[in-house]
N, C-alpha and C positions, 0 to 999 in steps of 0.2 A: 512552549511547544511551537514547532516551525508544520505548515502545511506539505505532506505528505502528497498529498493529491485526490483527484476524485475517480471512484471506481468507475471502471469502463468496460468492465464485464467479467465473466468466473470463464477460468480454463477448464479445462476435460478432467483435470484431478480434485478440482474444487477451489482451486485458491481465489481473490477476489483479484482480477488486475489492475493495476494502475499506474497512468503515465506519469514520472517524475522530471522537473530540473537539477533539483539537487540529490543526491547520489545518499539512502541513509546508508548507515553501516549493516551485515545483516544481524538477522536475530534480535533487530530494536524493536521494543513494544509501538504498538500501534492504538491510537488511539480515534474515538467519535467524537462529534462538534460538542458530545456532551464529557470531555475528560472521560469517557467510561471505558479501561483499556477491553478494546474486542478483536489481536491479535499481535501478531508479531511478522516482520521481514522474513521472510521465507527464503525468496531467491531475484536475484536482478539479472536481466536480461534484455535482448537487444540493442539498439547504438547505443554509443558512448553520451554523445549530446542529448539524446532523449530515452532514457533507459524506461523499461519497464519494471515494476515492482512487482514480486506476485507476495502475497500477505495469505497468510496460515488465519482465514477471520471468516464469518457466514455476511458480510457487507454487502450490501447489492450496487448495482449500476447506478450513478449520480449522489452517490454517498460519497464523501468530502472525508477523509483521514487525514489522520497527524500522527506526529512522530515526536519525540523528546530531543 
């Protein structure tokens, strides 16, 4: 599993945001520092260089995800 990134807060619809370098594809499971999957890629948005991920997961702010 390659690091996802760390939540940095929930949008108005709910999803958990987080800032990524690496670009995942959508709809990949999302995973906790404990392998436990608790979502999946949602939608990617913002710049190209530092996109935003928004994740379909109840993850709060300074929670650390991964991705397969």
């Amino acid at each position: 599993m390659r690091v996802l990134g760390e939540v940095i807060g929930k949008s108005a619809s709910g999803f958990a945001i987080t800032r990524c370098k690496q670009v995942p594809r959508l709809k990949a499971s999302v995973f906790n520092l404990n392998h436990k999957k608790v979502g999946f890629v949602a939608d990617i948005i913002g710049p190209a260089s530092e996109p935003f991920i928004l994740v379909n997961s109840q993850s709060k702010p300074g929670q650390e995800l991964f991705v397969e």
